[in-house]
C-alpha positions as CSV (number, residue, x, y, z in Angstrom):
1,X,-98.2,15.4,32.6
2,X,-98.9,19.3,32.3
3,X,-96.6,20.6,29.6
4,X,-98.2,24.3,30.6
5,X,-95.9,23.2,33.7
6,X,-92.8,23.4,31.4
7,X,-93.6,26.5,30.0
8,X,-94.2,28.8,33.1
9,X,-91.1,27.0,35.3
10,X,-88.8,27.8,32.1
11,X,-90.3,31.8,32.2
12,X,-89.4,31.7,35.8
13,X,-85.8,30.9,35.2
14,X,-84.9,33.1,32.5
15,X,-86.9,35.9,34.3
16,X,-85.5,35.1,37.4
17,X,-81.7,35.4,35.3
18,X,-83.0,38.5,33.4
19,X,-82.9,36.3,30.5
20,X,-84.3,38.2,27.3
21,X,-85.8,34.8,26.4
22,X,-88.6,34.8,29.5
23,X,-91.1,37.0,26.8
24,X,-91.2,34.8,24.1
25,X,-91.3,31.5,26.2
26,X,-94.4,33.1,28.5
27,X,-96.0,34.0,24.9
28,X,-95.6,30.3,23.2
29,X,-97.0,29.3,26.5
30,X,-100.0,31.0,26.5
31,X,-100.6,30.9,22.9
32,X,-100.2,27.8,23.4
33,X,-103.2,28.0,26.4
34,X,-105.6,30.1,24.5
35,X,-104.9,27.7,21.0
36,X,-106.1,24.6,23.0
37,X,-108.6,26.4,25.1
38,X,-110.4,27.6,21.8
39,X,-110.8,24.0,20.5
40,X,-113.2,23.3,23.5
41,X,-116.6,23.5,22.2
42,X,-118.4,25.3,25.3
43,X,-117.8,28.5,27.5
44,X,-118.1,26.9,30.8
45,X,-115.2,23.6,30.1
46,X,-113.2,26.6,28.8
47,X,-113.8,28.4,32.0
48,X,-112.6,25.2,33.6
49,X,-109.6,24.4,31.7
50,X,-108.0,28.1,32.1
51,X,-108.9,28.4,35.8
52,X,-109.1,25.1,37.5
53,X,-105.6,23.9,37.0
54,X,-103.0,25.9,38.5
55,X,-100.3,25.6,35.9
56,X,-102.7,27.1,33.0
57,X,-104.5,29.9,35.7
58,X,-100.9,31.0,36.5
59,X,-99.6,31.3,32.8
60,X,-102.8,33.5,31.8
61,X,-102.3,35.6,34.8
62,X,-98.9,36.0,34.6
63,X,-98.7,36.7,30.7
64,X,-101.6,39.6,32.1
65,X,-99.5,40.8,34.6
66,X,-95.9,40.8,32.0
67,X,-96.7,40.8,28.5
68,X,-100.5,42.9,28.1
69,X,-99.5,46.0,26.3
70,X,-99.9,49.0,28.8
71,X,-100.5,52.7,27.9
72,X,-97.3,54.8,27.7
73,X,-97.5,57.5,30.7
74,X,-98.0,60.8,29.6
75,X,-99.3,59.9,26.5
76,X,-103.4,59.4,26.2
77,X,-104.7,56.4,24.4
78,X,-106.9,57.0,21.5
79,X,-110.1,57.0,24.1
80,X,-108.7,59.9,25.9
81,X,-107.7,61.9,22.9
């Protein structure tokens, strides 16, 4: 059983729906992902447990791809300025 599973299929519905509630269940799921992956006591079983099962690779890249905070265009971020 893969609850990370339940998680990314239910952000895929209400996404799919334009469902205002696809954010905040993609963000419990990988809060959810990075709260468990932070109990694991070394670098490389972390490595393993975000990339080597489907469900939790997916959710991290997904939450990267949807929720990261971007730069607003036309406006520099604090680097550039």
């Amino acid at each position: 059983d893969d609850a990370f599973w339940l998680y990314l299929i239910c952000y895929r519905v209400f996404s799919a729906r334009q469902d205002e509630r696809a954010a905040a269940v993609l963000s419990a799921g990988y809060e959810q992902l990075t709260r468990s992956a932070a109990r694991i006591p070394t670098e490389a079983e972390r490595e393993i447990f975000l990339n080597n099962f489907l469900s939790h690779r997916e959710i991290g890249q997904t939450w990267s791809e949807q929720m990261r905070p971007r730069k607003s265009p036309g406006r520099p971020s604090v680097s550039e300025a």
